[in-house]
LUMDREN-30543 format. One record per residue (C-alpha): residue in three letters; y negated, z negated, x. Coordinates in steps of 0.25 Angstrom, whole numbers, padded with zeros to 4 digits, always signed. Example, Ala and Ser with C-alpha at 12.3 -4.5 7.8 and 13.67 -1.06 7.14 Angstrom:
ala+0018-0031+0049/ser+0004-0029+0055/
***
This chain:
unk+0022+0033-0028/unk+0028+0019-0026/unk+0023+0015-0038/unk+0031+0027-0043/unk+0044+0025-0038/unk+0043+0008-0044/unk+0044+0014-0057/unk+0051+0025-0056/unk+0065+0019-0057/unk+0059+0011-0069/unk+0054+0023-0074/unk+0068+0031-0074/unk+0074+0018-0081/unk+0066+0017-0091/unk+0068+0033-0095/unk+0084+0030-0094/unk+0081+0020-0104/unk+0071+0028-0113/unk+0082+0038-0113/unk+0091+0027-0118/unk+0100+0026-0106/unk+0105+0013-0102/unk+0102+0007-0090/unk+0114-0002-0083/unk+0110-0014-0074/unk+0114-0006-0060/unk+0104+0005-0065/unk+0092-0005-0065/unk+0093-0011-0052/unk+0093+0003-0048/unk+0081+0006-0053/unk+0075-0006-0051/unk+0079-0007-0033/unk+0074+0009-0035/unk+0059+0004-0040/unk+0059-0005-0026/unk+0066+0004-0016/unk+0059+0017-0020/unk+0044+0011-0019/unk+0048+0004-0004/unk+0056+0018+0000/unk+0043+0027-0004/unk+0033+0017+0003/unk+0044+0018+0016/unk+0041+0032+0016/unk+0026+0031+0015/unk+0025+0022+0026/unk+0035+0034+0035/unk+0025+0043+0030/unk+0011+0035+0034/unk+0016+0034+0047/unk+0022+0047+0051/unk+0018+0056+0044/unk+0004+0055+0040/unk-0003+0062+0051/unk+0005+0075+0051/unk+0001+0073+0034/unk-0012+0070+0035/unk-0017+0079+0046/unk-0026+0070+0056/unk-0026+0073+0068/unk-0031+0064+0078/unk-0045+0067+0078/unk-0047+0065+0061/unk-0039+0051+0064/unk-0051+0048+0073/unk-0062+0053+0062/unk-0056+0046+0052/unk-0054+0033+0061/unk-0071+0035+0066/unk-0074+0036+0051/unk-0066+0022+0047/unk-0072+0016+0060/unk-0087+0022+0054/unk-0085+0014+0042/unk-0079+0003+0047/unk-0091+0000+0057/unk-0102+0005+0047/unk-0096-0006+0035/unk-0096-0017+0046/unk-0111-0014+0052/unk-0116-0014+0039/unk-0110-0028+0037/unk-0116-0031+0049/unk-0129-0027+0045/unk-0129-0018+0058/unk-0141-0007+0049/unk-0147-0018+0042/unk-0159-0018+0046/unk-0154-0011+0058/unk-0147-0012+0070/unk-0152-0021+0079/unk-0157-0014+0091/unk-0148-0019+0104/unk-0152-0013+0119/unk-0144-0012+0131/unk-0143-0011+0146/unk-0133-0008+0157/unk-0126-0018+0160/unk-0124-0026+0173/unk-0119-0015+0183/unk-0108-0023+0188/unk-0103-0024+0175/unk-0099-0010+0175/unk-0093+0002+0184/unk-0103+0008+0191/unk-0111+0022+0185/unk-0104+0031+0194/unk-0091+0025+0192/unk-0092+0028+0177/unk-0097+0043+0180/unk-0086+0046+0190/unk-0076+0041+0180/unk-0081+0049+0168/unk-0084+0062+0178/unk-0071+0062+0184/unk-0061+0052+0181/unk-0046+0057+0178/unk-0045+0060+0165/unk-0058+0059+0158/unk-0065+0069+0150/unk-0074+0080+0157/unk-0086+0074+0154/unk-0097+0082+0147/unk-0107+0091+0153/unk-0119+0085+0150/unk-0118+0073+0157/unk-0125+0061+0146/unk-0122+0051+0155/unk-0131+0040+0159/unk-0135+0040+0173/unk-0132+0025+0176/unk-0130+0012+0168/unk-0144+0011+0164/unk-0143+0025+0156/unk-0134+0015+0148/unk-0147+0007+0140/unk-0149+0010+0126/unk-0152+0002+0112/unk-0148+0003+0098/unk-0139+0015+0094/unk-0139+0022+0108/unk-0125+0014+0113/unk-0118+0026+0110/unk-0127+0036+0119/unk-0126+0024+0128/unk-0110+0025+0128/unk-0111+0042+0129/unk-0119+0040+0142/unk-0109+0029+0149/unk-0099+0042+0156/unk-0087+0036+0153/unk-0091+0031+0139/unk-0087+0016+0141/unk-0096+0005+0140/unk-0097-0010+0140/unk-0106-0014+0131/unk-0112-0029+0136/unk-0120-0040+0130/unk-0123-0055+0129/unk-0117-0063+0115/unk-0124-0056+0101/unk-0129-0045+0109/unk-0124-0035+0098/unk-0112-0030+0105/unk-0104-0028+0093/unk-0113-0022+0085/unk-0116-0013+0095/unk-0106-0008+0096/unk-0104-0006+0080/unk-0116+0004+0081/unk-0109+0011+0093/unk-0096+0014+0084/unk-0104+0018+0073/unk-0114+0027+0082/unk-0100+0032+0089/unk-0095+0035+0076/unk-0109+0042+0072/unk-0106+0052+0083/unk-0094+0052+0084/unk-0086+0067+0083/unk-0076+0072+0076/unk-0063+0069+0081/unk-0071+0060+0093/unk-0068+0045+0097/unk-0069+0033+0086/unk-0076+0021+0090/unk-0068+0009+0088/unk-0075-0005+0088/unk-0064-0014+0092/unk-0066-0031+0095/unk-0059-0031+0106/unk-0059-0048+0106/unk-0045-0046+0101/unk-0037-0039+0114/unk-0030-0046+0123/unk-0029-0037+0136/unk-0019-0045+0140/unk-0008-0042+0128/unk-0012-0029+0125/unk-0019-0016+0130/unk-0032-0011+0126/unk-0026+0002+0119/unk-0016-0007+0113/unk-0025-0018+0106/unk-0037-0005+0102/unk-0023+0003+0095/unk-0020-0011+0087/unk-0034-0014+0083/unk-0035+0000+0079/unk-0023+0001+0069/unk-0026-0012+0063/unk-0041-0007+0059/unk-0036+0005+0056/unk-0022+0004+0050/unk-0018+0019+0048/unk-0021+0021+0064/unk-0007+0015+0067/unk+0000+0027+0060/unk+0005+0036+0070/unk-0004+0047+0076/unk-0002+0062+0074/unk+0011+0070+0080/unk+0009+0071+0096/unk+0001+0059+0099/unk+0009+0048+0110/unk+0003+0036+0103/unk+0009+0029+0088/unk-0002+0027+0081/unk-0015+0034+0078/unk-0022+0022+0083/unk-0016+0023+0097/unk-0017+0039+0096/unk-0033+0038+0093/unk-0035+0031+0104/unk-0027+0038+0115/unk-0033+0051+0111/unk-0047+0044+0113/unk-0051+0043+0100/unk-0054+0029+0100/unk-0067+0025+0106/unk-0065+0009+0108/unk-0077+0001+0106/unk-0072-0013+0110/unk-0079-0024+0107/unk-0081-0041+0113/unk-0073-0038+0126/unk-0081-0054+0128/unk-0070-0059+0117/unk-0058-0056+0124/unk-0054-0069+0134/unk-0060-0070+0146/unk-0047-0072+0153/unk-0043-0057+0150/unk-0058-0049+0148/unk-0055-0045+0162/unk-0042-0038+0158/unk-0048-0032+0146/unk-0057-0024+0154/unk-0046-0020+0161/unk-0037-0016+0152/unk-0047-0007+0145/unk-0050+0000+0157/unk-0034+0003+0158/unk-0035+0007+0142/unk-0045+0016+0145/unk-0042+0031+0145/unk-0051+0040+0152/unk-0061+0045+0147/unk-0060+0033+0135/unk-0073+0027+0131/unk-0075+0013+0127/unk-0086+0003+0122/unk-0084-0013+0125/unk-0092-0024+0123/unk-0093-0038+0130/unk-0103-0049+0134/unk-0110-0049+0146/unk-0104-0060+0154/unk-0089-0060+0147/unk-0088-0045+0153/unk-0096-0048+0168/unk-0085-0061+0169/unk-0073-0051+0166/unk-0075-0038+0176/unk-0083-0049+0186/unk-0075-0061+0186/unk-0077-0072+0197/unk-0063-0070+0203/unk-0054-0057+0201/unk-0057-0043+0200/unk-0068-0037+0191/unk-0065-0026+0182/unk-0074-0017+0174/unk-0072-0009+0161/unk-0070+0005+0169/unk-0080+0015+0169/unk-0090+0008+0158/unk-0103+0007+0157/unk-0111-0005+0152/unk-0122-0010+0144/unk-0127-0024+0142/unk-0134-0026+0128/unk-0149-0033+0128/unk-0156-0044+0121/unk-0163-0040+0108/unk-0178-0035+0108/unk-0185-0045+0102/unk-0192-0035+0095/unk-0182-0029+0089/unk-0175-0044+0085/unk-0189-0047+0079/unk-0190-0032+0070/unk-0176-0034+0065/unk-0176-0046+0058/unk-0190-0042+0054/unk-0183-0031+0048/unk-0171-0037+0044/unk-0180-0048+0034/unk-0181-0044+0022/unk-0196-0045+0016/unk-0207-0053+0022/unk-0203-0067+0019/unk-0191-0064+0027/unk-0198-0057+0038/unk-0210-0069+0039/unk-0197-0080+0042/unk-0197-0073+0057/unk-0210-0076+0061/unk-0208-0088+0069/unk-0194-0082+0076/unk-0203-0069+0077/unk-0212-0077+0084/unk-0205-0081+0096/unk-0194-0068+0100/unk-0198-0064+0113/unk-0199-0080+0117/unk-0191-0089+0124/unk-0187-0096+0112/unk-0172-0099+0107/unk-0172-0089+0094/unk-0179-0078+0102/unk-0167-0078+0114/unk-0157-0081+0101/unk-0163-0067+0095/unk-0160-0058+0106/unk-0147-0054+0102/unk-0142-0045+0089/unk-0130-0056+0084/unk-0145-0068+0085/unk-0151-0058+0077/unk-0143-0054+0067/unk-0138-0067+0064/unk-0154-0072+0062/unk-0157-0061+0052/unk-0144-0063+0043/unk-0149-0079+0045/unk-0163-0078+0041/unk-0165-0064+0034/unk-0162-0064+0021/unk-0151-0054+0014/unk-0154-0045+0001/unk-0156-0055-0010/unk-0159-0066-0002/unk-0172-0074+0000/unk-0178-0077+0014/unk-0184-0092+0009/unk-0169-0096+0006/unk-0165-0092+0019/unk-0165-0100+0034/unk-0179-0097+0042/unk-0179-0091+0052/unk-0191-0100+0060/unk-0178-0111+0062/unk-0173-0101+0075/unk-0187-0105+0080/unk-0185-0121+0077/unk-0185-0130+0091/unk-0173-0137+0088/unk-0166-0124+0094/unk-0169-0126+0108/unk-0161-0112+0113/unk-0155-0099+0111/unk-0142-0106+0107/unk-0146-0115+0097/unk-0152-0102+0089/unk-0140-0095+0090/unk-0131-0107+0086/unk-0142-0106+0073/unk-0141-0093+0070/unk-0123-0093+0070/unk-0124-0105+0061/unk-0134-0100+0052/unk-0126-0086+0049/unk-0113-0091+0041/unk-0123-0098+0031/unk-0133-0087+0033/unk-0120-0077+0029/unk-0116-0086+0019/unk-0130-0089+0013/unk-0132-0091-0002/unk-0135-0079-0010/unk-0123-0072-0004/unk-0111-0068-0016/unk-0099-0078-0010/unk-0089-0085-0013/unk-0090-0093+0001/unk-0097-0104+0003/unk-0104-0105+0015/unk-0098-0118+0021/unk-0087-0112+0020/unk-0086-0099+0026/unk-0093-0106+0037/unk-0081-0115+0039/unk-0072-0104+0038/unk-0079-0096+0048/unk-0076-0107+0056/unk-0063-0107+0056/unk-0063-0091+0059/unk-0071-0093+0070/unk-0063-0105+0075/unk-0050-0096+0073/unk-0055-0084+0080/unk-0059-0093+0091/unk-0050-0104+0096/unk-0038-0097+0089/unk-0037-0082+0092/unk-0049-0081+0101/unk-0054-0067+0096/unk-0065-0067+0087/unk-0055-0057+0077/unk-0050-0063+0066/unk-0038-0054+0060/unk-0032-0059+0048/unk-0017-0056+0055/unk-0021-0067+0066/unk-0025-0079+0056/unk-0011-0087+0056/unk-0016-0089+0071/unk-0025-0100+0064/unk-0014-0109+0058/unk-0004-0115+0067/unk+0010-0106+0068/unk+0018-0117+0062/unk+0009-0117+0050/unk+0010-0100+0048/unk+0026-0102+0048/unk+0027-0115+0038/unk+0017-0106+0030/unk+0027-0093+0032/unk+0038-0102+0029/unk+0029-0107+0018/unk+0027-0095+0010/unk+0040-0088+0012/unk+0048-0101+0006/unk+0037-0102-0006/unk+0041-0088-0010/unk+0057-0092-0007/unk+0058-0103-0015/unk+0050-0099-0028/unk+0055-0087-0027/unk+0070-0091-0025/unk+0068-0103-0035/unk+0064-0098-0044/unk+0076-0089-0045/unk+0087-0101-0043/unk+0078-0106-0054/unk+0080-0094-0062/unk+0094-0093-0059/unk+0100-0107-0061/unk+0091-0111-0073/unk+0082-0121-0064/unk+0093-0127-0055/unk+0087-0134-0044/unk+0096-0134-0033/unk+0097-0118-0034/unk+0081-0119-0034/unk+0082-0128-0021/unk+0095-0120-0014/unk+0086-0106-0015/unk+0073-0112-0011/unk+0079-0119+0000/unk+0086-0106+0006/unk+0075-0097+0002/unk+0066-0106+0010/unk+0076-0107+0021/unk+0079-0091+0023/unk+0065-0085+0020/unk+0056-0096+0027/unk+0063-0096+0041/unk+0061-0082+0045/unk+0047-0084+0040/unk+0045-0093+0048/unk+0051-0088+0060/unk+0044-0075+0059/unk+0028-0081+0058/unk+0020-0074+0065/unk+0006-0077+0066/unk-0002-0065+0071/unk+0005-0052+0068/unk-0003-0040+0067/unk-0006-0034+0050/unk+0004-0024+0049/unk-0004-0011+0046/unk+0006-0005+0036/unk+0020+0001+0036/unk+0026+0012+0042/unk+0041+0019+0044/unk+0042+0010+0059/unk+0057+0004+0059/unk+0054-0010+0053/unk+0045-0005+0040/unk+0058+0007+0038/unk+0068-0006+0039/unk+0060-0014+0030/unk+0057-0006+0019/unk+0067+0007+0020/unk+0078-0005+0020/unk+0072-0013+0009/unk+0070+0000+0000/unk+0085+0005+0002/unk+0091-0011-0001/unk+0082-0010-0014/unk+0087+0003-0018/unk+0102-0003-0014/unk+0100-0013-0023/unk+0100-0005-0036/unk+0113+0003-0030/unk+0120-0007-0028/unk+0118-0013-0041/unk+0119-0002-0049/unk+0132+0002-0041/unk+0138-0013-0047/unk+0139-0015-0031/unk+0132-0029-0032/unk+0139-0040-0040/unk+0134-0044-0052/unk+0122-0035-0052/unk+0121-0030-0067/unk+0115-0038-0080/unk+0101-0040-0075/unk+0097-0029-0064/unk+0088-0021-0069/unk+0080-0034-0072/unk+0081-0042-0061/unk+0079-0032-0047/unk+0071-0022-0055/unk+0060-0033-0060/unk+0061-0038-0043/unk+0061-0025-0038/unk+0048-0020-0046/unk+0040-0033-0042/unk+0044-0029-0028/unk+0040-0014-0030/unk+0026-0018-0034/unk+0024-0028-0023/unk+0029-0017-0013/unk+0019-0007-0021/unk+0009-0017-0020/unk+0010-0019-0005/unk+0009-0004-0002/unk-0003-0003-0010/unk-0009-0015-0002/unk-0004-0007+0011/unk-0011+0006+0007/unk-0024-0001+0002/unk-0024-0011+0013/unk-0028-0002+0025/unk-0029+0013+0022/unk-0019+0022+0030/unk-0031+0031+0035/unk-0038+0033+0046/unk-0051+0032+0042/unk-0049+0017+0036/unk-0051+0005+0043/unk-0045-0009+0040/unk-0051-0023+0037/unk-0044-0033+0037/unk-0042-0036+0023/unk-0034-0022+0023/unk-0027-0025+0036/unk-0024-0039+0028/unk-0018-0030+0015/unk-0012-0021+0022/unk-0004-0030+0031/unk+0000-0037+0017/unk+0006-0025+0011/unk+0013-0019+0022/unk+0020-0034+0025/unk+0023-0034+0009/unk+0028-0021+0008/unk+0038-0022+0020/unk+0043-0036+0018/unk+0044-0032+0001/unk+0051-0017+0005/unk+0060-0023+0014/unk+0065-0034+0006/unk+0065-0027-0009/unk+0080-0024-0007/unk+0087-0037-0003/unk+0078-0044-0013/unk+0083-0036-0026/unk+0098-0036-0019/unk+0096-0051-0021/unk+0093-0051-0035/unk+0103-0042-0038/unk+0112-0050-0032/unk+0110-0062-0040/unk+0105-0056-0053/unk+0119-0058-0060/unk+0121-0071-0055/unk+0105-0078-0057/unk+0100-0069-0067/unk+0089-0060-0069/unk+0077-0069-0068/unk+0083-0075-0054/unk+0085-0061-0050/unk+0072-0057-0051/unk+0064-0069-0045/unk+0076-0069-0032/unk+0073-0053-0031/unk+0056-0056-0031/unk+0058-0069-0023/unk+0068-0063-0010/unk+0059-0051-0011/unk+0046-0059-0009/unk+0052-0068+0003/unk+0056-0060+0011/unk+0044-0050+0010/unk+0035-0064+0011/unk+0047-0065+0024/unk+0042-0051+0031/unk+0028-0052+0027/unk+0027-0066+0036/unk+0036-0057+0048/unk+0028-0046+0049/unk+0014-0047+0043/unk+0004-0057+0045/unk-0002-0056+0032/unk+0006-0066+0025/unk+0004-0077+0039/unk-0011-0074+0036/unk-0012-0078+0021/unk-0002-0091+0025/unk-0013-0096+0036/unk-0024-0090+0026/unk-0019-0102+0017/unk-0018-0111+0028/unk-0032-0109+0032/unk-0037-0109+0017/unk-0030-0122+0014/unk-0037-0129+0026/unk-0049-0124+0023/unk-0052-0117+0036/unk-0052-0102+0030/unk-0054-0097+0015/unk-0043-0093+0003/unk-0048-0078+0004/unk-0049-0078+0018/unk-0050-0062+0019/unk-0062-0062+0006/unk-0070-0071+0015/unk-0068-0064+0029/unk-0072-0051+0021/unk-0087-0059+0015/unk-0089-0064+0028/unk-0086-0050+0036/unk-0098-0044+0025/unk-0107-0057+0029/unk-0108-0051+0042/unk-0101-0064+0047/unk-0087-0059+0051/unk-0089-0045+0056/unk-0074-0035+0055/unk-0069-0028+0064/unk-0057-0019+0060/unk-0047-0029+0055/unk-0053-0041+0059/unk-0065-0049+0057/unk-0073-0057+0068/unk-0086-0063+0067/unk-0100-0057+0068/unk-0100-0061+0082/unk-0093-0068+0091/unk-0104-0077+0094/unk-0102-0081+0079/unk-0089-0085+0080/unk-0090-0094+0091/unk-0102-0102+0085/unk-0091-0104+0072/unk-0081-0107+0081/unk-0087-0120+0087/unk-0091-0126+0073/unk-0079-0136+0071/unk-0069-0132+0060/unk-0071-0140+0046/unk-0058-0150+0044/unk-0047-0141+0036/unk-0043-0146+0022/
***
C-alpha cells in the first residue's frame, strides 16, 4: 500500500501527459510532496491500528495470547537445546536432594500457606503433595513431578558451579510446556543476572525482558484489562510462570534484597522456579550480621555430583566408533578415584566440555584430535588444573579445523576476550546486549563519534550543493560545511546517550504522532504552497528538484517499514534475537527521524531551487533530509551509537568488522548460548576463566 501511494501521484502525471495536458511547475511539486506525505500518513495510520485496534481485529483473547506465547517459547527452547547438544547423545542424567533445612521455610509452613492462606487457590482434592522435603528427590526428567509435589509450587533449585542448573532448568520449560494446557501458564526462562532490586521491581524488570523478547507483547491488551501492555496483562492474570535463572550473578551487596523483593512481587497463589549456588544463596538469607530472609513458602532442592557410572557411559556413547571409544581407557580407568580428572568429571559443564574436546564431530577423525590420557598426565597436580585444561581447550576445540569458517581461531579467542572482559569488569552481568556496547568505549569517544558522523553527512552533503550552486566556489563550500557542522553536530552531541533501550517499533503515543503526522502534513504543505506561487521564486525547475528528493526519501522510508515488519514479527507467537531486535530498532529510528523531517527538508529545496538551481536543489533537499534523520536516530535509538563503537572496537582490533555474523557462528558453536535478546556465554564459569586472560595490545 505504501508502495502504492509513492506512485500514484507519479502515475496520475504521467496519464495527464499521455492525454497531452501540460503540466505547470506548481503542479509537479504537488505531486511530487504527495508521493512523501501520502506513504508517511498511510504508515501513521498502520501504527494507530497495530496498537489499538488489533486485539478487537484479531480476536485473541488472553488465553490464545498465552498459547501462541508457549508455542514461540517451545521453539525458542527446542532451537537452543539442540545447539546445546542437550539429546545428543542424551541428556546427561542429574540427581538431587533436599536441600539444607535451614535454607528453606519449614514443611508445614508451606502446607498451611497453600491450605489456607488469603487469597490462594482451593487446593485440589486429591492431595499429590509430598509428605516432607525428602519427597522432593528425583533425577532426570521428574523436576516437573518434583515441582507439582512442593504445595505452594515454588522451588529453589541449589547447586555447586557446572552442576547443570541451567540446563535443568531448560528441560523443565520444555517438559512444562509438554504438559502444559490449553490456555494454562507459560514457562518463561529468564537470566535474571541483569536486575537490579534496587532500581527497579521484580514485575517491572520480568515486563521489560518480556516485551523486548517478545516485541508484539508490548501492544496493549484486550478491552477491560488494568495493565498497558499484553506483557504486563499476561502476567497479572497468572499466565506467566517465571523461571529465574543465576540468582548467584546479582551483587552480593543486594542478593538479600532480591529475595526480598520477589517475595513482595509474588501474588498468591503464584509459582516460581529460581536457581543459585549453594553458598552465594546460604550467605544471603544467613548472613553474619542482619536479619535472615527466605524466599517465602519454597521448597528446596540441592543438585548432586555426577554418577561415575553414568559420566563414563555417556562419553562412551558420545565417541563415535571404536578408535574414539579405546582414547578413554586410561580416564576410564581411574573415575571412582581420588584422582584430579575423576573430581573434575563429577559435574555436567566438566563433562560436556571433555566430550566436545576430545570426541570427535561428523567428519572428523579422532587421530587428529587432542587425547584424552593428557587429563590423566601428573603435571595436573588437582581438580583445578583439570578444569583450567578443559576451558582453555574449548575455544580451539570449537574452532578446530575442519570446521566451514571464516574465523580464525586466534582470533576469535582474542575476541572473546574482550567480551568476556567487557561483561566482566564493565557491566558486571554476563548479558551482552547489543544496545549496551557503547558502555565499552569511553563517553567522550561515543560523542566525537556522534559529532563525527552527523558533520561527515553535513558537509558532503551541504558542499556538495554550494559546489553545485556557485560553480566550485570555495568560500561557499567552507561557509556551508562550517555552519552544517556547527548546527547539526552540537545537538548531537548533547544528546549522546550510551545505553538506551532498542526501540520495539512505532506506535500513535504522542512523540511517534508529532513526529511523523507533522512531518507528513509539512510535506504535503510543501506542494501547496508552491503550487499556489505562495513561495518565492518557486517555479522553473520544481518538478525536478523536490520530486527526485522526495522519491529518494519515500523509498528510504519504505525501506525502513519493510526492516521494521521483517525485523521482529508483530505476533504473538514470535520471538526475537537479537539481530532482529538490532533491524527493527534500525528501522523504527529511520522511519521516524526520515518521516519527521521529510517536510522541512523539501521546503528547503524549494526555497533555494530558483536561486541555486536544480542540481543544488536536489543534493540540499537529500542532504537536510539525511542529517537530521542521522540527528534523531543518534537522540532516540541506540542503533546508530552501536555501529559508531562497533567501528571503534573494529579499528583497535578488540572486536570483529561483522560483529553480529560472528556472535551468531559463535552462539551455533555452542560457545555463546542466547537468551531471548542477548547472548551470554555457555557458562559463567567460562566467562571468568576468559576474563583473567590479559587483553592483546589494540592496534
Amino acid at each position: 500500500m505504501a508502495l502504492a501511494l509513492l506512485l500514484l501521484p507519479w502515475a496520475v502525471a504521467l496519464v495527464q501527459v499521455l492525454r497531452r495536458h501540460h503540466l505547470d511547475s506548481g503542479a509537479v511539486g504537488i505531486g511530487a510532496t504527495l508521493c512523501v506525505g501520502l506513504p508517511a500518513l498511510w504508515l501513521a495510520w498502520l501504527g494507530y491500528r497495530d496498537t489499538t485496534r488489533f486485539d478487537q481485529v484479531s480476536g485473541l483473547t488472553m488465553a490464545q495470547m498465552a498459547d501462541q506465547l508457549a508455542a514461540a517459547v517451545g521453539a525458542q527452547w527446542e532451537a537452543e537445546a539442540a545447539i546445546r547438544r542437550l539429546n545428543d547423545p542424551y541428556p546427561l542424567p542429574v540427581s538431587w536432594t533436599a536441600a539444607d533445612p535451614s535454607l528453606a521455610d519449614p514443611w508445614g509452613l508451606l502446607v498451611k500457606l497453600a491450605s489456607s492462606g488469603a487469597g490462594w487457590p482451593q487446593p485440589p482434592p486429591v492431595r499429590a503433595w509430598a509428605v516432607g522435603p525428602d519427597g522432593l528427590a528425583g533425577t532426570d526428567r521428574e523436576l516437573v513431578e518434583v515441582l507439582g509435589r512442593v504445595p505452594t509450587g515454588r522451588l529453589v533449585v541449589l547447586g555447586e558451579p557446572g552442576a547443570g542448573k541451567t540446563m535443568l532448568m531448560v528441560r523443565l520449560v520444555l517438559d512444562l510446556l509438554a504438559r502444559r494446557s490449553v490456555g494454562g501458564p507459560v514457562p518463561i526462562l529468564a537470566s535474571i543476572a541483569s536486575w537490579n532490586p534496587a532500581e527497579q521491581d521484580l514485575r517491572r524488570w520480568l515486563i521489560a525482558q518480556l516485551m523486548i523478547d517478545h516485541p508484539a507483547l508490548a501492544a496493549p491488551p484486550p478491552v477491560g484489562m488494568d495493565e498497558s501492555t499484553r506483557a504486563g496483562a499476561l502476567l497479572a492474570s497468572g499466565l506467566i510462570l517465571p523461571v529465574l535463572d543465576g540468582l548467584d550473578e546479582i551483587p552480593d551487596g543486594v542478593r538479600a534484597l532480591a529475595i526480598s523483593q520477589v517475595n513482595d512481587a509474588l501474588y498468591p497463589g503464584e509459582p516460581l522456579v529460581i536457581t543459585c549456588r549453594n553458598q552465594q544463596y546460604r550467605e544471603a538469607i544467613r548472613p553474619a550480621s542482619g536479619p535472615g530472609v527466605t524466599l517465602r513458602g519454597a521448597g528446596a532442592v540441592e543438585l548432586q555430583p555426577l554418577d561415575v557410572t553414568a559420566v563414563r557411559e555417556y562419553l562412551y556413547d558420545d565417541a563415535a566408533g571404536p578408535v574414539a571409544k579405546a582414547r578413554w581407557k586410561p580416564v576410564f580407568s581411574v573415575l571412582g578415584t581420588e584422582a584430579p580428572v575423576s573430581q573434575a568429571l563429577t559435574t555436567p559443564l566438566m563433562v560436556g566440555l571433555a566430550r566436545a574436546i576430545y570426541n570427535p564431530r561428523p567428519g572428523e577423525s579422532a587421530r587428529t584430535l587432542p587425547d584424552p590420557g593428557e587429563l590423566c598426565s601428573p603435571a595436573l597436580a588437582d581438580r583445578a588444573a583439570v578444569e583450567s585444561l578443559l576451558f582453555d581447550a574449548f575455544i580451539p576445540a570449537a574452532y578446530r579445523h575442519g570446521s566451514a569458517s571464516c574465523w580464525e581461531v586466534h582470533d576469535a579467542e582474542r575476541w572473546l576476550v574482550f567480551v568476556a572482559c567487557y561483561l566482566e569488569r564493565t557491566i558486571g552481568t554476563p548479558d551482552l546486549a547489543w544496545w549496551q556496547l557503547p558502555l565499552a568505549m569511553p563517553r567522550f569517544v561515543g560523542a566525537v563519534g556522534s559529532m563525527i558522523l552527523v558533520g561527515v553527512v553535513a558537509v558532503l552533503g551541504t558542499g556538495l550543493a554550494a559546489f553545485a550552486g556557485s560553480g566550485g566556489a570555495a568560500p561557499a563550500v567552507a561557509v556551508a560545511g562550517a555552519l552544517a557542522v556547527a548546527l547539526a553536530t552540537l545537538p548531537a552531541a548533547l544528546g549522546y546517550k550510551r545505553t538506551p533501550l532498542p526501540l520495539r517499533g512505532i506506535n500513535w503515543r504522542l512523540p511517534y504522532r508529532i513526529d511523523i503526522a507533522l512531518g507528513a502534513a509539512a510535506g504535503i504543505s510543501v506542494g501547496a504552497l508552491a503550487g499556489a506561487g505562495v513561495l518565492p521564486g518557486v517555479r522553473a525547475g520544481i518538478g525536478a528538484a523536490i520530486g527526485t528528493g522526495a522519491l529518494a526519501m519515500a523509498v528510504i522510508l519504505i525501506y525502513a517499514w519493510s526492516n521494521l515488519q521483517k525485523g521482529a514479527p508483530l505476533e504473538v507467537g514470535s520471538a526475537a534475537s537479537p539481530q532482529t531486535v538490532l533491524a527493527r530498532d534500525r528501522g523504527a529510528a529511520i522511519l521516524v527521524g526520515g518521516a519527521r523531517w521529510a517536510g522541512p527538508a523539501l521546503l528547503t529545496g524549494a526555497v533555494i531551487v530558483a536561486r541555486m538551481g536544480v542540481v543544488t536543489a536536489v543534493v540540499t533537499v537529500v542532504a537536510v533530509w539525511a542529517i537530521f534523520t542521522v540527528w534523531v536516530s543518534l537522540l532516540r535509538a541506540p542503533w546508530l551509537s552501536y555501529e559508531i563503537v562497533r567501528i571503534w572496537l573494529a579499528l583497535r582490533h578488540r572486536l570483529p568488522w561483522r560483529l553480529m555474523s560472528f556472535l551468531a557462528d559463535a552462539h551455533r558453536r555452542g560457545v555463546l548460548r542466547q537468551a531471548g535478546a542477548v547472548y551470554q556465554f555457555q557458562h559463567i564459569e567460562l566467562q571468568h576463566r576468559l576474563a583473567t586472560r590479559p587483553l592483546s595490545p589494540s592496534a
